[in-house]
TIRO-2110 file (N, C-alpha, C; in Angstrom, 1 decimal):
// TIRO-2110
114.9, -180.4, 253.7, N, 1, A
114.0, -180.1, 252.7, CA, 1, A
114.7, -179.1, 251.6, C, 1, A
114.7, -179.5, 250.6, N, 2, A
115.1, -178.7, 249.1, CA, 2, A
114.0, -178.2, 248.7, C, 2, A
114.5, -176.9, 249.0, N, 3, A
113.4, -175.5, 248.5, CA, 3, A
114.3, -174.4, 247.8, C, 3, A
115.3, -174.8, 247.0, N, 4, A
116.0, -173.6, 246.3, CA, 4, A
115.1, -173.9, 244.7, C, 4, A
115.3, -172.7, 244.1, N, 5, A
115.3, -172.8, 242.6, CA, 5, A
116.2, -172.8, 241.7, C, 5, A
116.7, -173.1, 240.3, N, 6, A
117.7, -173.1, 240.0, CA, 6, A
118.2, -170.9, 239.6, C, 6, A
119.3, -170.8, 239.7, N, 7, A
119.4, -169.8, 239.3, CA, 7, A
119.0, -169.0, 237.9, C, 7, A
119.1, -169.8, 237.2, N, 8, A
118.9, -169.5, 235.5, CA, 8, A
117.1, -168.9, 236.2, C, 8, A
116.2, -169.6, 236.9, N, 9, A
115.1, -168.9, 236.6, CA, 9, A
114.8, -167.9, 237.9, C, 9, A
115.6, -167.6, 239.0, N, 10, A
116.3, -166.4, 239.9, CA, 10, A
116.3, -165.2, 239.1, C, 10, A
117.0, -165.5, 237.8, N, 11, A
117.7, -164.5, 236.7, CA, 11, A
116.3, -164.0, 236.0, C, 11, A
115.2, -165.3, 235.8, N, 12, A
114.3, -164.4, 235.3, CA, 12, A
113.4, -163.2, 236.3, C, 12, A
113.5, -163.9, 237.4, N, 13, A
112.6, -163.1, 238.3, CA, 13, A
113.3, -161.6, 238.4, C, 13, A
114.7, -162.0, 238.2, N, 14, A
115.7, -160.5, 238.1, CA, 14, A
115.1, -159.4, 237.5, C, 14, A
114.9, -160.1, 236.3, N, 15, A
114.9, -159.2, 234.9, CA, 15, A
113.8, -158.3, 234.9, C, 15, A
112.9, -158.5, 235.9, N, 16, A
111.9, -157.7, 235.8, CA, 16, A
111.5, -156.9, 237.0, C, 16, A
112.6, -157.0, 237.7, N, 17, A
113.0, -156.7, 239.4, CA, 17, A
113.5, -155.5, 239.3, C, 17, A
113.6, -154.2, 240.0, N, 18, A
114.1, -153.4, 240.2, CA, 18, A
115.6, -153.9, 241.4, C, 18, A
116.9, -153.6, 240.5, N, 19, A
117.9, -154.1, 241.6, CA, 19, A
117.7, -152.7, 242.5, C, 19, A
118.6, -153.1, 243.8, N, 20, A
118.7, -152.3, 244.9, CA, 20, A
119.9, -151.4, 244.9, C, 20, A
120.1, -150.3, 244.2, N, 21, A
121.7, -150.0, 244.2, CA, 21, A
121.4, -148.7, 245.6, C, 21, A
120.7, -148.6, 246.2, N, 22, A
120.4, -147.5, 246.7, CA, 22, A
120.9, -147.5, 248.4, C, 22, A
122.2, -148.8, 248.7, N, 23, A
123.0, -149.3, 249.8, CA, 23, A
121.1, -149.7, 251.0, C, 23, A
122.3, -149.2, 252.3, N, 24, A
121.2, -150.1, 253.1, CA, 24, A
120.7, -148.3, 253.7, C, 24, A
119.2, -148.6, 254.0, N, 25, A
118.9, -147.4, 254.3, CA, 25, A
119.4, -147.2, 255.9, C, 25, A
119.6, -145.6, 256.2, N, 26, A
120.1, -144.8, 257.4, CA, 26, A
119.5, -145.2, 258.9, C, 26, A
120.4, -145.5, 259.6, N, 27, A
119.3, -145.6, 261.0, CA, 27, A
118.7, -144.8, 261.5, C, 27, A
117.5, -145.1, 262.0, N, 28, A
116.3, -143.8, 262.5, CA, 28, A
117.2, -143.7, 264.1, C, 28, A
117.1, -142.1, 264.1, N, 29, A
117.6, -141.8, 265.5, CA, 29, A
116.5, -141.6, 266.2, C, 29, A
116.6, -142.1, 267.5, N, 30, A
115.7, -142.4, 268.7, CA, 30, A
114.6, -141.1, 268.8, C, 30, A
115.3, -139.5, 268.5, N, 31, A
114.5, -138.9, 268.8, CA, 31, A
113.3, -138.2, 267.2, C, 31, A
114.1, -138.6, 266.3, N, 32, A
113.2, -138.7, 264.7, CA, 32, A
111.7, -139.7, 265.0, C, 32, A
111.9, -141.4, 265.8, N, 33, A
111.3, -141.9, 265.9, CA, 33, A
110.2, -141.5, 266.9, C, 33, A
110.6, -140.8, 267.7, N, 34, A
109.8, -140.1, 268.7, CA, 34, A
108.8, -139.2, 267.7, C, 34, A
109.3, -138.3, 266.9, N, 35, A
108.5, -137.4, 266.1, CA, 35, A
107.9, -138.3, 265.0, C, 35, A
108.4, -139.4, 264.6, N, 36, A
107.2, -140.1, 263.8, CA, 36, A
105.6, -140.5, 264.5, C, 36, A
106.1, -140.8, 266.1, N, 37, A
105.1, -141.3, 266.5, CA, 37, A
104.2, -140.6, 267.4, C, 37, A
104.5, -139.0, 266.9, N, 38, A
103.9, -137.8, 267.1, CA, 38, A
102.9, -137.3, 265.8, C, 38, A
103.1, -138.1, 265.2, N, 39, A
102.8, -137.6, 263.6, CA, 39, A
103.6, -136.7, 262.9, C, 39, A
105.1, -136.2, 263.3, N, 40, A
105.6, -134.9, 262.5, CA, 40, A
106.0, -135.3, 261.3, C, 40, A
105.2, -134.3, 260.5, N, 41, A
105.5, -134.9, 258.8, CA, 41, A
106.5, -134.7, 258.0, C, 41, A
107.3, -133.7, 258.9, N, 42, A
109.0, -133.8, 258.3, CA, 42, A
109.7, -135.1, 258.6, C, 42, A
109.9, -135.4, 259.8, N, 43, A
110.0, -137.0, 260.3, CA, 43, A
109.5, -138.2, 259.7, C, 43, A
108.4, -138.5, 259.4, N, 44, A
107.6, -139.1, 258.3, CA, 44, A
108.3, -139.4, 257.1, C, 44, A
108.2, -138.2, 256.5, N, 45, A
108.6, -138.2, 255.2, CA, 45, A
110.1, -138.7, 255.3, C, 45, A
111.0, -138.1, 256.0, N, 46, A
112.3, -138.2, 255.8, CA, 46, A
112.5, -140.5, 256.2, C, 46, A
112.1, -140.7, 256.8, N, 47, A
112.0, -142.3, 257.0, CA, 47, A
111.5, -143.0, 255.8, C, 47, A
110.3, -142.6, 255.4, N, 48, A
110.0, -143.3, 254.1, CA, 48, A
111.0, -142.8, 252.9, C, 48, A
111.3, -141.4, 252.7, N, 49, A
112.2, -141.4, 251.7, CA, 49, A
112.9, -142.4, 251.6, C, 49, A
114.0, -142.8, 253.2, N, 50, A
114.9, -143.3, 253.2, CA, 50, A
114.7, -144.8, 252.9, C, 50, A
113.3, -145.2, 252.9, N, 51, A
112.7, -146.4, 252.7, CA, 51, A
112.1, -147.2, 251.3, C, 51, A
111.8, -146.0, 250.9, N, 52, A
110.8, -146.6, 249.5, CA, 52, A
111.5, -146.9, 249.1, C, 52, A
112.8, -146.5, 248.3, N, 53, A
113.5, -147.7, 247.5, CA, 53, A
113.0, -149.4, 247.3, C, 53, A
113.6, -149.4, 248.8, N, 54, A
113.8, -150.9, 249.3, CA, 54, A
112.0, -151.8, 249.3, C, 54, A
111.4, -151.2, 250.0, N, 55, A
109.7, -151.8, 249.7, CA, 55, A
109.4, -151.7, 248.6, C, 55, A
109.9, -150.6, 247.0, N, 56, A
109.5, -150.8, 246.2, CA, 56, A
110.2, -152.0, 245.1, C, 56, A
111.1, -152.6, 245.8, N, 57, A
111.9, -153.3, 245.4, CA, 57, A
111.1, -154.2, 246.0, C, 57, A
110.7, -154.7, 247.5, N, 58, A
110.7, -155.5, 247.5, CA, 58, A
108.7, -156.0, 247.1, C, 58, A
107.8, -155.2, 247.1, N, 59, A
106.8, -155.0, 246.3, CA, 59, A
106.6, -155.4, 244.9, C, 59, A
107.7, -155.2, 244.6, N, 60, A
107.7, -155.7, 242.8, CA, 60, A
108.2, -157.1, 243.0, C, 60, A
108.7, -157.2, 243.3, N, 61, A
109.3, -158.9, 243.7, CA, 61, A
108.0, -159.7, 244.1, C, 61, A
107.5, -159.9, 244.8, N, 62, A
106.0, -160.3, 245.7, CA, 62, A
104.9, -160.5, 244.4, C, 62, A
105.0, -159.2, 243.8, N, 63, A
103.7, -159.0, 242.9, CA, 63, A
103.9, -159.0, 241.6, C, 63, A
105.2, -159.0, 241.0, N, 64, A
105.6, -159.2, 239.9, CA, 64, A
105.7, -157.4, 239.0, C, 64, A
106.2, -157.4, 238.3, N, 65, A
105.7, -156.4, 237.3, CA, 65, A
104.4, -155.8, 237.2, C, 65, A
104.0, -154.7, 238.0, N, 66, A
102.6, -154.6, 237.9, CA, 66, A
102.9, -152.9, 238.6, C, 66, A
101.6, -152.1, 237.4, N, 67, A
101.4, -150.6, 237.8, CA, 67, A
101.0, -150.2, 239.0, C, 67, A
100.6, -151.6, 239.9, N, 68, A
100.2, -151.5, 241.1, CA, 68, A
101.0, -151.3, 241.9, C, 68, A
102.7, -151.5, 241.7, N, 69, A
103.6, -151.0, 242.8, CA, 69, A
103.1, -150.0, 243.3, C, 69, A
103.0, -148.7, 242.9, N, 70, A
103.6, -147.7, 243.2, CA, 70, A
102.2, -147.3, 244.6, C, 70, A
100.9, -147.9, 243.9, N, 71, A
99.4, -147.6, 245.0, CA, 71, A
100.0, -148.4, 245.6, C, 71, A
100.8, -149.7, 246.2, N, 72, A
100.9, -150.4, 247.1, CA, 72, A
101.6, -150.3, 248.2, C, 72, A
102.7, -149.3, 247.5, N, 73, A
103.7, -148.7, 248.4, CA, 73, A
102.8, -147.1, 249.0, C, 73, A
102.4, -146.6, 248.4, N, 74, A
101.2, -145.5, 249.0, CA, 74, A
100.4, -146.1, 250.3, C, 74, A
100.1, -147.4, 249.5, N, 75, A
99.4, -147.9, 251.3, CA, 75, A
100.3, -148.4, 252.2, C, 75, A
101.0, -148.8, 252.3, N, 76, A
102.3, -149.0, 253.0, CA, 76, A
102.6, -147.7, 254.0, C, 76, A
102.8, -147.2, 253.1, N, 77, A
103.1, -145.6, 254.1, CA, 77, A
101.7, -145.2, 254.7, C, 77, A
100.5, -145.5, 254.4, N, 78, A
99.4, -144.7, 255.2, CA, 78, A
99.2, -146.0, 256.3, C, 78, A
99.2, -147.1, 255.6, N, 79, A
99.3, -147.9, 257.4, CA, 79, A
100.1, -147.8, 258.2, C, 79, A
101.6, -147.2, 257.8, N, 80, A
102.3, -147.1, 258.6, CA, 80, A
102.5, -145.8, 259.3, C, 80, A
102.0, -144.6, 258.7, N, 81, A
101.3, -143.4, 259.4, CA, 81, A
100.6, -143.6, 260.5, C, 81, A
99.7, -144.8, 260.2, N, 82, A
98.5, -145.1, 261.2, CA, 82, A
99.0, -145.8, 262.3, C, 82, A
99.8, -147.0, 262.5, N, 83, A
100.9, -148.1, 263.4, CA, 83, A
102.2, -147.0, 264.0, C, 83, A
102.1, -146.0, 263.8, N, 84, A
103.5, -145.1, 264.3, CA, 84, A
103.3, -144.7, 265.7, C, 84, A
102.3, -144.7, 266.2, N, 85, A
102.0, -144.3, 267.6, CA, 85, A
102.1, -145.4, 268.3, C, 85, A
101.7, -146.5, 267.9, N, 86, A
102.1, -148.3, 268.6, CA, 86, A
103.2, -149.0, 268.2, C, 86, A
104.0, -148.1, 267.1, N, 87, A
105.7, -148.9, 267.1, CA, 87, A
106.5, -148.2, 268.3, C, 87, A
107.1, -149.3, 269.1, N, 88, A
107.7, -149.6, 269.9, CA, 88, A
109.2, -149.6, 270.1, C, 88, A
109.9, -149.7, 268.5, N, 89, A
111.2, -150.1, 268.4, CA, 89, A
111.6, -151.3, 268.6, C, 89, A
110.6, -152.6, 268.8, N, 90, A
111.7, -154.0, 269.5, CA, 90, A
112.0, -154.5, 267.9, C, 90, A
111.4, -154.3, 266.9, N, 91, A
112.1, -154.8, 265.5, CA, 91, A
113.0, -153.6, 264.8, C, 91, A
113.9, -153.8, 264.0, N, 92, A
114.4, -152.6, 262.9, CA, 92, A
113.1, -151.7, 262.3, C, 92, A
112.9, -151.0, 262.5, N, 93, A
112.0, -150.2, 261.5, CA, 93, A
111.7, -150.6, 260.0, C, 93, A
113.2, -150.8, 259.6, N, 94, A
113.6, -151.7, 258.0, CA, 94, A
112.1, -152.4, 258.1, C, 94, A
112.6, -153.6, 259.1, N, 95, A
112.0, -155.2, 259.3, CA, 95, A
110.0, -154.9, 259.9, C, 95, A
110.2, -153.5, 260.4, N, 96, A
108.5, -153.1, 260.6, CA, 96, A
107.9, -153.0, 259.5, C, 96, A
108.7, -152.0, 258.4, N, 97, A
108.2, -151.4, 257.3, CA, 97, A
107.7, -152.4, 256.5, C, 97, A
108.9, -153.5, 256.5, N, 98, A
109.0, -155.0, 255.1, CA, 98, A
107.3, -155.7, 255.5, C, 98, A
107.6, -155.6, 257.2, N, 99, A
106.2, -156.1, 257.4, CA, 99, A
104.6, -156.1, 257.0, C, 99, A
105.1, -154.4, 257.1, N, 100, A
103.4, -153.8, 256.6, CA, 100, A
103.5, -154.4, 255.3, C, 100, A
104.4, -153.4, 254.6, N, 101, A
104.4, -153.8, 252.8, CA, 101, A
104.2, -155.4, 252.2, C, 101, A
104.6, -156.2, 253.1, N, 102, A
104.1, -157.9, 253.4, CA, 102, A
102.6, -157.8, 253.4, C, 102, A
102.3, -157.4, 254.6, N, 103, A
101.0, -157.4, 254.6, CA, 103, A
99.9, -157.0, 253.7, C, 103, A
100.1, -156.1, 253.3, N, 104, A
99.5, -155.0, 251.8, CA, 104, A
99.5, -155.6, 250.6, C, 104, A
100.7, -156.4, 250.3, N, 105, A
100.6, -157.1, 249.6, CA, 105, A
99.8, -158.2, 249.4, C, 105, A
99.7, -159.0, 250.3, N, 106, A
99.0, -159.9, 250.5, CA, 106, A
97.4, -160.2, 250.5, C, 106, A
97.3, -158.6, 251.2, N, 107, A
95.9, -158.8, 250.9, CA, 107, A
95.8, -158.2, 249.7, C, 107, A
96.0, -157.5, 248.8, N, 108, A
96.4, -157.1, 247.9, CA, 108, A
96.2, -158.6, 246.7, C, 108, A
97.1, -159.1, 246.7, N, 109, A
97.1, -161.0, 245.7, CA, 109, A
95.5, -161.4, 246.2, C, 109, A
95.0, -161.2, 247.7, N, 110, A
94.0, -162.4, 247.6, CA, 110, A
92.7, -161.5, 247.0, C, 110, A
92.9, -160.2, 246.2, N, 111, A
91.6, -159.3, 245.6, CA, 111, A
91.3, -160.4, 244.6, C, 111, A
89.9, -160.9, 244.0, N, 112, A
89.7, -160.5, 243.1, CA, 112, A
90.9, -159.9, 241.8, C, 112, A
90.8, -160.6, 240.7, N, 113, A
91.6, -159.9, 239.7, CA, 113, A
92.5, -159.3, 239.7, C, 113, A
93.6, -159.3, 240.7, N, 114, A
94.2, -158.3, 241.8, CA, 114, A
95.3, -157.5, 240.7, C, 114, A
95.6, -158.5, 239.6, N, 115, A
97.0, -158.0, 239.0, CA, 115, A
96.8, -157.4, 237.5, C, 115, A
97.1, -156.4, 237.6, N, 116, A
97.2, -155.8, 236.1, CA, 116, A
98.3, -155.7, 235.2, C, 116, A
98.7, -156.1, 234.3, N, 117, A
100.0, -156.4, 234.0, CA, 117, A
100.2, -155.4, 233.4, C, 117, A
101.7, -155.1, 233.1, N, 118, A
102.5, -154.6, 232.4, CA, 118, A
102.6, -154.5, 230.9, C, 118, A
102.1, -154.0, 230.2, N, 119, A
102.9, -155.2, 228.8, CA, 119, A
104.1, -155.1, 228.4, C, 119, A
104.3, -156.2, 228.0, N, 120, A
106.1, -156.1, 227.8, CA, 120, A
107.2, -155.0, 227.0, C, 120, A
106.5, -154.3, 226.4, N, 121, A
107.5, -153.1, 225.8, CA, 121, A
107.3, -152.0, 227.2, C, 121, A
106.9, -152.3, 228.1, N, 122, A
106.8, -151.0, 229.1, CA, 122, A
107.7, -151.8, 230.0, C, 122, A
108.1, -152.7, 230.1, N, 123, A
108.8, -153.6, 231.4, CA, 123, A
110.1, -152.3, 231.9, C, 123, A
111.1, -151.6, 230.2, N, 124, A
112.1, -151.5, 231.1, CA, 124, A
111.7, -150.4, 231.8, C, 124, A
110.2, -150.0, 231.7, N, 125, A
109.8, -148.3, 232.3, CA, 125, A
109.7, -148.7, 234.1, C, 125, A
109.2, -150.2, 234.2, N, 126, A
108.8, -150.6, 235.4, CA, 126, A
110.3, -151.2, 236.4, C, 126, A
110.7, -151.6, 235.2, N, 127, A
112.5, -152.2, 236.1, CA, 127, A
113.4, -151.4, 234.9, C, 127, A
113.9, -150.2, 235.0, N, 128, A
114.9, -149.7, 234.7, CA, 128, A
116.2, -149.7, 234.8, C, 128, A
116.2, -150.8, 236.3, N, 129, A
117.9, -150.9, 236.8, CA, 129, A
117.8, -152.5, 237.0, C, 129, A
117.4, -153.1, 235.8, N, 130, A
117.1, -154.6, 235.3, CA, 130, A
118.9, -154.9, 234.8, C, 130, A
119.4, -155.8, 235.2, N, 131, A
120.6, -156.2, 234.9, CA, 131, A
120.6, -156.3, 233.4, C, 131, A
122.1, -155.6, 232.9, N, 132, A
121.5, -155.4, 231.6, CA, 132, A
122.0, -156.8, 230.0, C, 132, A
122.5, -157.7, 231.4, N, 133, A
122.8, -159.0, 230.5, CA, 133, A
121.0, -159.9, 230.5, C, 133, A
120.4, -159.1, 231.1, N, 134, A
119.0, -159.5, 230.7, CA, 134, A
117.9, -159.6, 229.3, C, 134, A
117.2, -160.5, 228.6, N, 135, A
117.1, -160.1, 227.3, CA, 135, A
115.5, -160.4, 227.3, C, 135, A
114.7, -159.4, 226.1, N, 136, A
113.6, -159.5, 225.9, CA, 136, A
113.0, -160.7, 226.6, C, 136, A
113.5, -162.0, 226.5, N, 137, A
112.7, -163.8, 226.7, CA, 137, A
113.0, -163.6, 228.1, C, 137, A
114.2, -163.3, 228.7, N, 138, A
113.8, -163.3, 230.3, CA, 138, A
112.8, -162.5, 230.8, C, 138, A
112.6, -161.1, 230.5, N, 139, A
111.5, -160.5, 230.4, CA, 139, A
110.2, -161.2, 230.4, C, 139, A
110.1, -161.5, 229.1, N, 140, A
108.2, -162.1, 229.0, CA, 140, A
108.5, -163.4, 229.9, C, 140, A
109.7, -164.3, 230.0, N, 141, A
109.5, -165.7, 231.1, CA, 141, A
109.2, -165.2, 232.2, C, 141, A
109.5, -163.9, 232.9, N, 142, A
109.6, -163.5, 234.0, CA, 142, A
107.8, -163.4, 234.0, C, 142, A
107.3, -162.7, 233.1, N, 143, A
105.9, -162.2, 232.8, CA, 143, A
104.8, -163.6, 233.4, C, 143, A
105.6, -164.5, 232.6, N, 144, A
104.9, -165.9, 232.6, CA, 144, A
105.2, -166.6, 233.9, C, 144, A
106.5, -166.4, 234.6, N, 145, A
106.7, -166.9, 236.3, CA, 145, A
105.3, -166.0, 236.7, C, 145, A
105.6, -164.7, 237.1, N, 146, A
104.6, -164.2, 237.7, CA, 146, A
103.2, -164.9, 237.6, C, 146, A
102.2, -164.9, 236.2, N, 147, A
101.1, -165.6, 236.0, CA, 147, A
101.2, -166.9, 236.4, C, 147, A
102.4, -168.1, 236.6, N, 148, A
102.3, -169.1, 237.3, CA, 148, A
101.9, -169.0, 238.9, C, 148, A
102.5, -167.9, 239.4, N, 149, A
102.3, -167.9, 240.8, CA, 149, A
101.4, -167.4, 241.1, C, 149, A
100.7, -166.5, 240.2, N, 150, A
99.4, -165.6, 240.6, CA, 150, A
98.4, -167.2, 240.9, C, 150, A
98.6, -168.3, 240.5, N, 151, A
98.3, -169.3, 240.7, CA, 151, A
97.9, -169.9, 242.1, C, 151, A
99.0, -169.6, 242.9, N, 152, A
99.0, -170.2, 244.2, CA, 152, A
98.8, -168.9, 245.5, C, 152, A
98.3, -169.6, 246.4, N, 153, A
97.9, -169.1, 247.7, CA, 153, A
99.0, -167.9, 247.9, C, 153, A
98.6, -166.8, 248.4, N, 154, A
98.8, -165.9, 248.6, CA, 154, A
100.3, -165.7, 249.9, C, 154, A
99.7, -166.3, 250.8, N, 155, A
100.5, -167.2, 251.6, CA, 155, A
101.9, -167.8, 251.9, C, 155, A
101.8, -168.7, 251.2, N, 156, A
102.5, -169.6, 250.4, CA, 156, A
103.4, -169.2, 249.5, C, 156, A
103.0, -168.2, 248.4, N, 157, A
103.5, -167.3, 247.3, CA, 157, A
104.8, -166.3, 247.9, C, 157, A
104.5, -165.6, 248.5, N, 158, A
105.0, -164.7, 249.4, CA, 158, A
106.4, -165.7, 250.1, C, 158, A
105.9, -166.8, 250.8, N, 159, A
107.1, -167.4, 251.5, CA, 159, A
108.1, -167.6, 250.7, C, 159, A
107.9, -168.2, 249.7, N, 160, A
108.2, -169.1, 249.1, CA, 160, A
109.4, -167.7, 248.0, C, 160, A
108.8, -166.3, 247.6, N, 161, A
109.5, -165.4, 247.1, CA, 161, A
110.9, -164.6, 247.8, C, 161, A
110.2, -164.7, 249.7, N, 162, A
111.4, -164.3, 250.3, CA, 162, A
112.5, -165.4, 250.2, C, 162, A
112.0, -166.2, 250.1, N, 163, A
113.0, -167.1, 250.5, CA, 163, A
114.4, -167.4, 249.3, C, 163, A
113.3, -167.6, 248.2, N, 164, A
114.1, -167.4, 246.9, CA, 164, A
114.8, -166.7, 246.5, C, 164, A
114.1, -165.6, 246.7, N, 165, A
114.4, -164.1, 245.7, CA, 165, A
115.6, -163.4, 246.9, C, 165, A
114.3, -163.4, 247.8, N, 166, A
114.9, -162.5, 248.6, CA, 166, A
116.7, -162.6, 249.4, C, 166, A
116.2, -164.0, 249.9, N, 167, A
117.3, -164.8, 250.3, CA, 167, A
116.9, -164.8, 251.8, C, 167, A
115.9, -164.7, 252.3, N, 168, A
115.6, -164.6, 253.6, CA, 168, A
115.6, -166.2, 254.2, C, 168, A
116.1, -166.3, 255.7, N, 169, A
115.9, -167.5, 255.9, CA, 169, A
114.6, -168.0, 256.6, C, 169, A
114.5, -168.8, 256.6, N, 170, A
112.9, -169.4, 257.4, CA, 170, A
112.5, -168.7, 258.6, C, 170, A
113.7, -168.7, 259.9, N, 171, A
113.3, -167.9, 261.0, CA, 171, A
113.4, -165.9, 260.6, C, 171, A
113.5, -166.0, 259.5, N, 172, A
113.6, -164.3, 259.1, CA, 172, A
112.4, -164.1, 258.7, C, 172, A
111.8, -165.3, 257.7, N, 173, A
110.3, -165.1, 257.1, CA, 173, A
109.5, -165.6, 258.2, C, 173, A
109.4, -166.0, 258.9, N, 174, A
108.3, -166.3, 260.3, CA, 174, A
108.4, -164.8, 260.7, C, 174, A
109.3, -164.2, 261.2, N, 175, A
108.9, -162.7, 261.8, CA, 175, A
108.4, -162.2, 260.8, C, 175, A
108.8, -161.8, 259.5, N, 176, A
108.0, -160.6, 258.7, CA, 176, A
107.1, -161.1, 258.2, C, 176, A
106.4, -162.1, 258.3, N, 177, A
105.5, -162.8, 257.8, CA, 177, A
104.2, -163.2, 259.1, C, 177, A
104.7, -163.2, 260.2, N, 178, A
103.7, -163.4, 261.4, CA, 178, A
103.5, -164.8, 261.7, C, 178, A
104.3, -166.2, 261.4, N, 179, A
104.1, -167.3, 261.6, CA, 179, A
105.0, -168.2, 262.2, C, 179, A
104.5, -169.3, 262.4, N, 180, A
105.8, -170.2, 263.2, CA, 180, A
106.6, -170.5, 262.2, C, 180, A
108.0, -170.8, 262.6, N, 181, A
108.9, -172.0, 261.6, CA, 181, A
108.4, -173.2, 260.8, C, 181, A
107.5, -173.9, 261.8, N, 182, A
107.2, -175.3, 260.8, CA, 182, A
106.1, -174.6, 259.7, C, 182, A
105.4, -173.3, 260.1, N, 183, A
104.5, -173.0, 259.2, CA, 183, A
104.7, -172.5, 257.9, C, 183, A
106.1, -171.7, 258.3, N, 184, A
106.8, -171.2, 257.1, CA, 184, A
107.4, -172.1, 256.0, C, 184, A
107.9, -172.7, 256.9, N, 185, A
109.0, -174.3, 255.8, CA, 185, A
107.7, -174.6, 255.4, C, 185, A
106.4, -175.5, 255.8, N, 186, A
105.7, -175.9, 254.8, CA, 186, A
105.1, -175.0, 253.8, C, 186, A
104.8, -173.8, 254.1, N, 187, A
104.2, -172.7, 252.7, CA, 187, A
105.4, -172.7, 251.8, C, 187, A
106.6, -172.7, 252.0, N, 188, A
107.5, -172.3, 250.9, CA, 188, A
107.8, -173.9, 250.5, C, 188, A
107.9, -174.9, 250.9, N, 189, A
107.7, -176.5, 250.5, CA, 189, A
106.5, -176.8, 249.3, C, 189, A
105.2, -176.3, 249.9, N, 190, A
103.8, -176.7, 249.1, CA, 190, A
104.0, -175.6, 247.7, C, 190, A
104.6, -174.4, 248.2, N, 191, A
104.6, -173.2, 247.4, CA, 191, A
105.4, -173.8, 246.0, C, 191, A
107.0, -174.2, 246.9, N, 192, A
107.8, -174.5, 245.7, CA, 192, A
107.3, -176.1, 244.8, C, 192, A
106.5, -176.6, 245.0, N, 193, A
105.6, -178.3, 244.7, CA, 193, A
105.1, -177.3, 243.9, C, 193, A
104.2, -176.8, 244.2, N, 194, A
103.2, -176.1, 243.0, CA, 194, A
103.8, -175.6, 242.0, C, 194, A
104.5, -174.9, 242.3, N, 195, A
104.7, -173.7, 241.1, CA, 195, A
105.6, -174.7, 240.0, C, 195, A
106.3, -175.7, 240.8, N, 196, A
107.3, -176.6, 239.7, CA, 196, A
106.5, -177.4, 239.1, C, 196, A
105.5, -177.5, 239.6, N, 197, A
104.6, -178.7, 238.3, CA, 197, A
104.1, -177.8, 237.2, C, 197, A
103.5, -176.5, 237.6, N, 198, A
103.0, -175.6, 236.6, CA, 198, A
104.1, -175.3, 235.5, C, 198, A
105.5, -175.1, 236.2, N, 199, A
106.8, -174.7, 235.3, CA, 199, A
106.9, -175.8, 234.1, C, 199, A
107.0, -177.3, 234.9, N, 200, A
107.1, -178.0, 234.1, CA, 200, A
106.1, -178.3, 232.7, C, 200, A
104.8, -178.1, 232.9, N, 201, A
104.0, -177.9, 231.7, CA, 201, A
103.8, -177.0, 231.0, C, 201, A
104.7, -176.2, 231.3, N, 202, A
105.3, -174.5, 230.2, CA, 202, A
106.0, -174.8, 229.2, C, 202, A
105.8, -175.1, 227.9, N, 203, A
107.0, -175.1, 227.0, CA, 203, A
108.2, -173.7, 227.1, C, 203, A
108.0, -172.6, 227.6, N, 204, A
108.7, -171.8, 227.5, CA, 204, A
109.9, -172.1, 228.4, C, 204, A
109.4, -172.7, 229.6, N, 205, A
110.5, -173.0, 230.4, CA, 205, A
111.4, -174.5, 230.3, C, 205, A
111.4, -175.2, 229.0, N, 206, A
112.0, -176.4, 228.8, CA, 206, A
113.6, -176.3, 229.2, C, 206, A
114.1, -175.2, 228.4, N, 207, A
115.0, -175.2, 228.8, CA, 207, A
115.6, -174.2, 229.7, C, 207, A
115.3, -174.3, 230.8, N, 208, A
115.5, -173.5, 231.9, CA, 208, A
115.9, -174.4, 233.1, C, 208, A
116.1, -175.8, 232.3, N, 209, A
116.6, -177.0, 233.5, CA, 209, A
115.5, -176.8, 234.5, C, 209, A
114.4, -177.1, 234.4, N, 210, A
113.8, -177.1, 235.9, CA, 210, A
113.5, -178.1, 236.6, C, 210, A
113.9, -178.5, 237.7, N, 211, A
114.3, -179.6, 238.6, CA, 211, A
112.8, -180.9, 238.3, C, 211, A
END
């Protein structure tokens, strides 16, 4: 099954992406973890510090350019305040955290009106560390990817972004995602069908080669 997209429109999703220069976050030591799941709020904090980066990276990816990152990642951290007495350690903490923020997200897309946009002279306030061979038109295409996808199942959307964006592979998105393999391959299959017929009736995206 061919489920890549072409690069050229990767590049737009870029553009409005916050890159990750912030390396890989620190491993939690056994007894920090222990004081998370005590509630100690020095402990707490010091994990999320070490974390928000990356969920707000990968939050903006998921949801597009939207003022709602920043409440999304807020709940993120209070559910995960709440799950710290029942994490266990058998996943990365990383791969717990990506979870929740998965989760948040998602129900998050299936609200009602869920997304409030950006407008485009605020983008570089929202992705500041936007590659800077990026240009206003990748910007608003990126604007107009997002409103394509706000299109499609929530689900589906999500798979279909790790997979792309992220570079995750299928048995990587079944765990942070909560589903089988054949279930994942078909969401990011139906995902990537939808969104290319939408692409194709965009004049904006003519030339963007889309398969």
């Amino acid at each position: 099954m061919v489920v890549s997209l072409r690069p050229a429109l990767q590049l737009i999703v870029l553009a409005s992406t916050p890159a990750d220069r912030s390396g890989p976050a620190p491993a939690v030591a056994t007894d920090q973890l222990e004081a998370c799941r005590r509630g100690d709020r020095g402990a707490l904090e010091a994990v999320f510090r070490a974390h928000a980066h990356g969920l707000s990276r990968l939050l903006t990816r998921i949801i597009g350019p939207s003022i709602d990152v920043e409440d999304l990642l807020q709940e993120t951290f209070a559910a995960a305040i709440g799950a710290f007495a029942t994490f266990r350690g058998e996943a990365a903490i990383r791969t717990w955290l990506h979870r929740i923020a998965i989760h948040v997200a998602q129900q998050h897309l299936r609200r009602p009106r869920h997304r409030r946009e950006v407008p485009l002279a605020e983008l570089e306030e929202v992705a500041p560390d936007a590659p800077a061979t990026t240009t206003a038109e990748d910007r608003e295409q990126a604007a107009r990817l997002y409103a394509h996808l706000d299109a499609i199942d929530a689900a589906k959307r999500i798979a279909l972004v790790l997979y792309v964006i992220e570079g995750h592979t299928v048995d990587e998105i079944a765990v942070l995602v909560g589903a089988s393999r054949t279930a994942t391959r078909s969401r990011i299959f139906w995902a990537r069908r939808a969104l290319l017929k939408r692409l194709r009736r965009d004049p904006a995206f003519a030339d963007r080669g889309i398969p």
